[in-house]
Structure formats: C-alpha cells, structure tokens
BADRENPA-974595 format. One record per atom (N, C-alpha, C, CB): residue in three letters; residue number from 0; atom name; x, z, y. Coordinates in nm, 2 decimals. Glycine has a CB too. Example, Ala and Ser with C-alpha at 12.3 -4.5 7.8 and 13.67 -1.06 7.14 Angstrom:
2
(pt Ala,0,N,(1.32,0.78,-0.57))
(pt Ala,0,CA,(1.23,0.78,-0.45))
(pt Ala,0,C,(1.32,0.78,-0.33))
(pt Ala,0,CB,(1.13,0.90,-0.45))
(pt Ser,1,N,(1.28,0.71,-0.22))
(pt Ser,1,CA,(1.37,0.71,-0.11))
(pt Ser,1,C,(1.29,0.79,0.00))
(pt Ser,1,CB,(1.41,0.57,-0.06))
% end
This chain:
78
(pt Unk,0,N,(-0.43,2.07,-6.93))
(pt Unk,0,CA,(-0.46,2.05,-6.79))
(pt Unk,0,C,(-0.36,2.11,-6.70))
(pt Unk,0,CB,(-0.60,2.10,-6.76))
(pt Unk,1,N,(-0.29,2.22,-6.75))
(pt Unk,1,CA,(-0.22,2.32,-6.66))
(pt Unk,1,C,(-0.05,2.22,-6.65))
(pt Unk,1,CB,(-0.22,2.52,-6.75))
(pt Unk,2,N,(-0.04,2.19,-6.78))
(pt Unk,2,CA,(0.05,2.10,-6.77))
(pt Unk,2,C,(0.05,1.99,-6.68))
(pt Unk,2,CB,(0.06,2.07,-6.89))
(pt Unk,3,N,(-0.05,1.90,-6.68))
(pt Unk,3,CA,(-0.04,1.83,-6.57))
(pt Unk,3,C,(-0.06,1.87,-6.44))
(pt Unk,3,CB,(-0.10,1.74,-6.59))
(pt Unk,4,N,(-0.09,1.90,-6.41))
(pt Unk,4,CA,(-0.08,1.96,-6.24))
(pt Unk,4,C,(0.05,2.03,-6.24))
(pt Unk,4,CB,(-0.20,2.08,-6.19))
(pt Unk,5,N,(0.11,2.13,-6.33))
(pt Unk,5,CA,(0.24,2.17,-6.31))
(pt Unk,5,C,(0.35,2.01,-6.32))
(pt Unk,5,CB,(0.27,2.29,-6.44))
(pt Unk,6,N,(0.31,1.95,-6.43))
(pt Unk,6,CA,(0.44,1.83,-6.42))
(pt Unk,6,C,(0.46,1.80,-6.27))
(pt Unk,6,CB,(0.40,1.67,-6.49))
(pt Unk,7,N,(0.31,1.70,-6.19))
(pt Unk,7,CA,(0.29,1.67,-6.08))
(pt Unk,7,C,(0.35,1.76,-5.96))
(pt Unk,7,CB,(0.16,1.67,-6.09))
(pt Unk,8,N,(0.31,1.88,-6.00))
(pt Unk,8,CA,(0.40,1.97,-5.88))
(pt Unk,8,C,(0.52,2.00,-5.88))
(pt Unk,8,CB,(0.37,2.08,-5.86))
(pt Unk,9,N,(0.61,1.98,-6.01))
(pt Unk,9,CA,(0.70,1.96,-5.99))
(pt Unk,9,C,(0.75,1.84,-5.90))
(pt Unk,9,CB,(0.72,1.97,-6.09))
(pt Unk,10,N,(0.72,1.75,-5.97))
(pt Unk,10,CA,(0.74,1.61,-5.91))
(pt Unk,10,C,(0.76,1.58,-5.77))
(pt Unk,10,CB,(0.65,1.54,-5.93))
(pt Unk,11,N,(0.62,1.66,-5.70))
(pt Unk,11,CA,(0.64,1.62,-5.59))
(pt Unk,11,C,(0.71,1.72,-5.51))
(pt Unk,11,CB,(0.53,1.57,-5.54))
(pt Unk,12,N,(0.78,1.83,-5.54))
(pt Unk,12,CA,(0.91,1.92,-5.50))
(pt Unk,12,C,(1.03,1.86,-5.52))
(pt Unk,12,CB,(0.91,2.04,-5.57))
(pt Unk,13,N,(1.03,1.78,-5.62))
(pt Unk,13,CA,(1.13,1.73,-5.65))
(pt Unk,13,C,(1.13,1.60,-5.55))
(pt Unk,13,CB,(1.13,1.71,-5.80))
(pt Unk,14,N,(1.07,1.54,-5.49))
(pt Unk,14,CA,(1.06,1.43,-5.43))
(pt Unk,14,C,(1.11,1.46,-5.31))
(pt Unk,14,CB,(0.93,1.38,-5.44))
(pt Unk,15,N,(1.01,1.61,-5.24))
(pt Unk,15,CA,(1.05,1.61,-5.09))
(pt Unk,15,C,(1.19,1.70,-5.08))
(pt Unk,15,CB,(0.93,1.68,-4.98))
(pt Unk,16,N,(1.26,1.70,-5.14))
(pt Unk,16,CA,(1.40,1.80,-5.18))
(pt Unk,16,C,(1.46,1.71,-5.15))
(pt Unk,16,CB,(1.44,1.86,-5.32))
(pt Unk,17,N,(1.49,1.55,-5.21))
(pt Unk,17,CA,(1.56,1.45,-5.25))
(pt Unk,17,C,(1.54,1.37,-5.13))
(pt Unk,17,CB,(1.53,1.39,-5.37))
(pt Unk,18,N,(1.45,1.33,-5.05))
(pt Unk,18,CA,(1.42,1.24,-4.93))
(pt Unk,18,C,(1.48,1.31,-4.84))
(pt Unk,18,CB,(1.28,1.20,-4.90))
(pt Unk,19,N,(1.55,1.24,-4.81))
(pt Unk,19,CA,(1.64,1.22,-4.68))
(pt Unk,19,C,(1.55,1.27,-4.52))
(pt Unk,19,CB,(1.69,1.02,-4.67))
(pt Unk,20,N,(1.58,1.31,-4.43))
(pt Unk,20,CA,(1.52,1.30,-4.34))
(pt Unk,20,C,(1.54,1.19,-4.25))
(pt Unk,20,CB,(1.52,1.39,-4.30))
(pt Unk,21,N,(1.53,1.04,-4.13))
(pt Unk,21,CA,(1.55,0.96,-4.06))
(pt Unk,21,C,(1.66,1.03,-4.02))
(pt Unk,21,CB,(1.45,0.93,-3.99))
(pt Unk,22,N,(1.77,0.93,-4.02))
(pt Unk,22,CA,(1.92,0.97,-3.96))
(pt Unk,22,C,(1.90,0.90,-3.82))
(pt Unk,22,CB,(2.07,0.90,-4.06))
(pt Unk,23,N,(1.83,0.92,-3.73))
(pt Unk,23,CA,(1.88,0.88,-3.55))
(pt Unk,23,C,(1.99,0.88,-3.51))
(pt Unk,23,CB,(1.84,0.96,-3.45))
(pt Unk,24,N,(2.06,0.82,-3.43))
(pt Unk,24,CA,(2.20,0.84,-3.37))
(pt Unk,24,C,(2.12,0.86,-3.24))
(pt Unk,24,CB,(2.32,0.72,-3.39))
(pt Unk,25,N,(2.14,1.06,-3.20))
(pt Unk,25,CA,(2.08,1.11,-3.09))
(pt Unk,25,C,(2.26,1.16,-3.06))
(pt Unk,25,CB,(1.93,1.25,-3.11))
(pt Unk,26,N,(2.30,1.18,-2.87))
(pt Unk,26,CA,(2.40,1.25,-2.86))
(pt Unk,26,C,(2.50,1.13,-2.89))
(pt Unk,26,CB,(2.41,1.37,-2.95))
(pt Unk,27,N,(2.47,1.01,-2.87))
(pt Unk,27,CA,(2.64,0.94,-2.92))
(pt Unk,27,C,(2.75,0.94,-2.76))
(pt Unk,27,CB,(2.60,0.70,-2.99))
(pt Unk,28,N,(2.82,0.90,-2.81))
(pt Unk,28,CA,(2.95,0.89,-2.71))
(pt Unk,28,C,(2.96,0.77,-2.69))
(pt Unk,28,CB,(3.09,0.95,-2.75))
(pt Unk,29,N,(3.05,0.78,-2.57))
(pt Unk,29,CA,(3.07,0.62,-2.51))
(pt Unk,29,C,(3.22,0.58,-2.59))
(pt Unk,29,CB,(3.09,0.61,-2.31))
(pt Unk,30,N,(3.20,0.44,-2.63))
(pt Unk,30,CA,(3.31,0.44,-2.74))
(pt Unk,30,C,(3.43,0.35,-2.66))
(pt Unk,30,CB,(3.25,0.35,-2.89))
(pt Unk,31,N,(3.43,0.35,-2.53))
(pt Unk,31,CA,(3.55,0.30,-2.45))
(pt Unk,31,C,(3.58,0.15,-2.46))
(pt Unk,31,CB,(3.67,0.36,-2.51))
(pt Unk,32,N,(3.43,0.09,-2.44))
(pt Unk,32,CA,(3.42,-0.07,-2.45))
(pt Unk,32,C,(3.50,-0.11,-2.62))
(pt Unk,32,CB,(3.52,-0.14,-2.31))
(pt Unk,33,N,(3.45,-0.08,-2.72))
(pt Unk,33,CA,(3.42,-0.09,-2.81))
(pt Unk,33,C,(3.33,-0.19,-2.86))
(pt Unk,33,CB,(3.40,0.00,-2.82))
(pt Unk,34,N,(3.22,-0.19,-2.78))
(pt Unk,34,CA,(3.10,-0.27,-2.82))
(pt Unk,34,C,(3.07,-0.29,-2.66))
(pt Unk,34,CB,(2.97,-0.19,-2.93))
(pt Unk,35,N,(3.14,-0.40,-2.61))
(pt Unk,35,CA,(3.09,-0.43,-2.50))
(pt Unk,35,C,(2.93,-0.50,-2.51))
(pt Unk,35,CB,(3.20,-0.51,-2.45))
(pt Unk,36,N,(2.88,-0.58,-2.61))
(pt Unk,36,CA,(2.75,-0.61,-2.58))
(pt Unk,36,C,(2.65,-0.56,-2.63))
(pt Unk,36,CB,(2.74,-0.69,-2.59))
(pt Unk,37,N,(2.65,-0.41,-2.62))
(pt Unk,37,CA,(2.59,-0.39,-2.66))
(pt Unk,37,C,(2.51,-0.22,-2.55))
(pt Unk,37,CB,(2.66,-0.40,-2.80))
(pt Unk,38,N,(2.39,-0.24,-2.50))
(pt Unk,38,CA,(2.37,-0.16,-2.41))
(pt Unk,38,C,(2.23,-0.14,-2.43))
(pt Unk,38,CB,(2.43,-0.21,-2.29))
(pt Unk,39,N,(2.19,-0.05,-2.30))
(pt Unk,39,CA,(2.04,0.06,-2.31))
(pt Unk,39,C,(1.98,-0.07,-2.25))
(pt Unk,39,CB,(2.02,0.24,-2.19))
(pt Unk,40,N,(1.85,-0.11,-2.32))
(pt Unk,40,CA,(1.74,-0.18,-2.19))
(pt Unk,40,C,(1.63,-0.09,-2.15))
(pt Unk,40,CB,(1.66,-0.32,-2.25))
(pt Unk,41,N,(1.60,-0.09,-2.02))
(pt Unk,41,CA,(1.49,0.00,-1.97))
(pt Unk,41,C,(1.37,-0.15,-1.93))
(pt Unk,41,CB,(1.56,0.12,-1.81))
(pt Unk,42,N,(1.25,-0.07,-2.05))
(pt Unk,42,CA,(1.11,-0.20,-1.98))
(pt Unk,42,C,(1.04,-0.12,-1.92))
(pt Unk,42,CB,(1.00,-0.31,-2.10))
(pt Unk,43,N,(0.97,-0.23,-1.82))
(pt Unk,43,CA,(0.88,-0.15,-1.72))
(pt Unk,43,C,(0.71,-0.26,-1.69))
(pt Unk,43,CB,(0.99,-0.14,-1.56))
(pt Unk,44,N,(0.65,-0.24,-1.67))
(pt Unk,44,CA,(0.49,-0.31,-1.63))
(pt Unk,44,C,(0.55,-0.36,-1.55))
(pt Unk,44,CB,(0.35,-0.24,-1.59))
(pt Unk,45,N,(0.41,-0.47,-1.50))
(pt Unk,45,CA,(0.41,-0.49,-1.40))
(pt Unk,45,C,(0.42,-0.47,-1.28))
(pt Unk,45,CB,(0.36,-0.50,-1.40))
(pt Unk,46,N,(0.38,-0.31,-1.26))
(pt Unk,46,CA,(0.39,-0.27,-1.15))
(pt Unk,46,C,(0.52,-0.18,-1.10))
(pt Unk,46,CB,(0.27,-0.21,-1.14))
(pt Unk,47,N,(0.61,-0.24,-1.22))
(pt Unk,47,CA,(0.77,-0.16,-1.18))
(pt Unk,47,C,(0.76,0.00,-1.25))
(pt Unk,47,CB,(0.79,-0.15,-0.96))
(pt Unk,48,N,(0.64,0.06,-1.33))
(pt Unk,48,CA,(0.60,0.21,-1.40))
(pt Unk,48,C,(0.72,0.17,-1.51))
(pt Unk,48,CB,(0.40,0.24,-1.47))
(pt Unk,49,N,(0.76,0.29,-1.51))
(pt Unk,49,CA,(0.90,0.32,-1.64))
(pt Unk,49,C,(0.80,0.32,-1.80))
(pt Unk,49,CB,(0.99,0.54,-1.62))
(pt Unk,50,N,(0.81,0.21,-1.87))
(pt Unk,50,CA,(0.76,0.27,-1.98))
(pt Unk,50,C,(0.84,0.29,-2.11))
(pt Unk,50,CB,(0.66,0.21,-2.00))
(pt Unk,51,N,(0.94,0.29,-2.15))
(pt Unk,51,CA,(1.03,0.32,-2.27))
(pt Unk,51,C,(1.16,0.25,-2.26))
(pt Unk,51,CB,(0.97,0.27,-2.41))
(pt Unk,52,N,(1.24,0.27,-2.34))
(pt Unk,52,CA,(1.39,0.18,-2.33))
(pt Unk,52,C,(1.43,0.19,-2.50))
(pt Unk,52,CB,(1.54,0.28,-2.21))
(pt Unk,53,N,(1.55,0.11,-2.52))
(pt Unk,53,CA,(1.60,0.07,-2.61))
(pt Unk,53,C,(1.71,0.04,-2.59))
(pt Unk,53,CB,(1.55,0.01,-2.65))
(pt Unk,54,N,(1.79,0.04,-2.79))
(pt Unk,54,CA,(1.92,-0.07,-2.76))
(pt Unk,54,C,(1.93,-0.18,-2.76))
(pt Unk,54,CB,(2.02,-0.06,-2.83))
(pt Unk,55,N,(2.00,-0.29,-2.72))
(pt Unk,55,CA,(2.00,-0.39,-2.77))
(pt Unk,55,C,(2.15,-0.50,-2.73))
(pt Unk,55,CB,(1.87,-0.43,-2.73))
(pt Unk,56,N,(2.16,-0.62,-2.80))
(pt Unk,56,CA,(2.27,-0.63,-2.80))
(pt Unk,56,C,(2.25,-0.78,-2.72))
(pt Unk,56,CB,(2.33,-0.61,-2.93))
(pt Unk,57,N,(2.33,-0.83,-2.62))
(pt Unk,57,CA,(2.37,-0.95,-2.57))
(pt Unk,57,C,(2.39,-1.07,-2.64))
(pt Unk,57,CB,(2.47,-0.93,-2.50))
(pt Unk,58,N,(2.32,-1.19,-2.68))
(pt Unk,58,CA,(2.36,-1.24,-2.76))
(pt Unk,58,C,(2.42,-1.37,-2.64))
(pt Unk,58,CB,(2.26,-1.25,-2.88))
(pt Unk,59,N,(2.38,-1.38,-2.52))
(pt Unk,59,CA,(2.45,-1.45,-2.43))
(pt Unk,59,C,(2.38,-1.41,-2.28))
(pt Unk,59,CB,(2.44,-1.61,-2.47))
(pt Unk,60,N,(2.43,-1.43,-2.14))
(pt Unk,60,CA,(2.39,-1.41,-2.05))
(pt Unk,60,C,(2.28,-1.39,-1.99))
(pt Unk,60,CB,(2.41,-1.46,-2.03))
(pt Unk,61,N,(2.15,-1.48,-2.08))
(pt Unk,61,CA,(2.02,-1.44,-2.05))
(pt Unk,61,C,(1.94,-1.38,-2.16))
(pt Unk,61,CB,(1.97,-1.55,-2.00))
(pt Unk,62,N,(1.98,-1.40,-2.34))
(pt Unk,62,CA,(1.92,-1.33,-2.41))
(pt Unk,62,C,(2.02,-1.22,-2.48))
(pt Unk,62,CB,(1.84,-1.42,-2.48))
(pt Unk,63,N,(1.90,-1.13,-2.51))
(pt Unk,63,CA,(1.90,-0.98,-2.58))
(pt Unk,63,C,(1.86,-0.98,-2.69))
(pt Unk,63,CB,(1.83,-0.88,-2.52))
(pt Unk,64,N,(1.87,-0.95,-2.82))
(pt Unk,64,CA,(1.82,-0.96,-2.90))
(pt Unk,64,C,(1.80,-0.70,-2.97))
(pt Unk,64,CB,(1.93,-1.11,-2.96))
(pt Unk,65,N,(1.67,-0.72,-2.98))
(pt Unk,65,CA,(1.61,-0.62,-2.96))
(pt Unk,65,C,(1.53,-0.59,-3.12))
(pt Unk,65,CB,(1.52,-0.66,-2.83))
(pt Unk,66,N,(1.45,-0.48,-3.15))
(pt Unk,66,CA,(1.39,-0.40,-3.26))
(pt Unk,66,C,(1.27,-0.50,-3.23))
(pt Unk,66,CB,(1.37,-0.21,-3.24))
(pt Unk,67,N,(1.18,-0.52,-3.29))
(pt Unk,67,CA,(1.03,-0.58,-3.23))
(pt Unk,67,C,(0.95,-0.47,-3.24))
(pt Unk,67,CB,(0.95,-0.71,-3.30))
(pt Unk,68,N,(0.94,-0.34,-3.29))
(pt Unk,68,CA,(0.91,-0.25,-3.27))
(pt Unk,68,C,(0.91,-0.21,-3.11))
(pt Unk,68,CB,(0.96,-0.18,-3.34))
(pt Unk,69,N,(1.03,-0.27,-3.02))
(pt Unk,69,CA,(1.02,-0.19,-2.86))
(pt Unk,69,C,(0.94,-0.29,-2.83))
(pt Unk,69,CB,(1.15,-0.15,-2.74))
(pt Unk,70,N,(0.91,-0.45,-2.89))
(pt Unk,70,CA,(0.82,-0.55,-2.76))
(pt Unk,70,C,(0.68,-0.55,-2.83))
(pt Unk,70,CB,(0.88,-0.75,-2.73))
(pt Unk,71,N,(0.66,-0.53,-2.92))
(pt Unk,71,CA,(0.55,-0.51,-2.96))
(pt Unk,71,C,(0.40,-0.52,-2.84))
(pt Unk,71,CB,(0.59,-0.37,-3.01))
(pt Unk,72,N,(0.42,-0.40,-2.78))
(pt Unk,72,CA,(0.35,-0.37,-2.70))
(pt Unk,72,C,(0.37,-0.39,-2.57))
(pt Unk,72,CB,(0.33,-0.28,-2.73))
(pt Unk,73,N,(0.47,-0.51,-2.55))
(pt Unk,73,CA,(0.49,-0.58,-2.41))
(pt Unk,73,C,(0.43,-0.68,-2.45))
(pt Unk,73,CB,(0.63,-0.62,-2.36))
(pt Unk,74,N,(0.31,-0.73,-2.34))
(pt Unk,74,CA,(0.25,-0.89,-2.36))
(pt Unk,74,C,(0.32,-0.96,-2.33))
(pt Unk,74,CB,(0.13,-0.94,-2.29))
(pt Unk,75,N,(0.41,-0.88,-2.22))
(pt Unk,75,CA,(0.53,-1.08,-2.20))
(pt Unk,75,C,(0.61,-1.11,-2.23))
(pt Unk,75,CB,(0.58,-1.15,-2.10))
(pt Unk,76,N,(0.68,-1.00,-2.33))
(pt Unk,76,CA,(0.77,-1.04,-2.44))
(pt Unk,76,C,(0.75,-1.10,-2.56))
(pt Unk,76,CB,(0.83,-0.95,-2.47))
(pt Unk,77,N,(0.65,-1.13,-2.61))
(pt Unk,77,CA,(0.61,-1.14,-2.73))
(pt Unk,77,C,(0.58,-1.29,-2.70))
(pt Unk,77,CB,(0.51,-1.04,-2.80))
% end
C-alpha cells in the first residue's frame, strides 16, 4: 500500500516540476511597423462601459479576425 501512494506521489511531483507555466507575452515592445496589422481592440457595451481588450489582426478594412475566447461573451459579436 505504502508503495503505491509513494509511486503516485512521486508522479505527481514529477508532473508539476515538468509543466511549464502559460508563457503570456506581458511588456512587449513596439516592433517599428513590423506587423502593421496587427493591433489592441478595445470592446465596450452598449452603453459605451470599458469592458476588456484584445489582440487582433486586420484581415481587411472592416474585418478583424480575433481569439473567440474575447467574443464569447459579446451578444453582438457572436
């Protein structure tokens, strides 16, 4: 019995040692029009209230192409 719970705990030391933490790109720099289409969107309600922003990239004049994680929870994007 002692053996298995020791394997197991090994294991799962060994697991969170090895997993990566989410790599974010927090702090970037402006890359000198590099990626011109590619920029911050700020969404807002109805009533003009700030509610989150994102990146996203220009794919022509009127569309953006975006995470669906940020529209998710916009009714009038979806």
């Amino acid at each position: 019995m002692f053996k298995k719970w020791s394997k197991t705990l090994i294991i799962l030391v060994a697991m969170s040692l090895i997993a990566a933490p989410a790599a974010a790109i927090t702090y970037g720099e402006p890359d000198d029009g590099g990626h011109p289409y590619v920029g911050l969107i700020g969404f807002y309600d109805a009533d003009w209230n700030w509610m989150w922003r994102c990146s996203g990239t220009l794919l022509s004049p009127q569309l953006v192409l975006t995470a669906a994680h940020y529209t998710g929870s916009c009714p009038g994007l979806v």
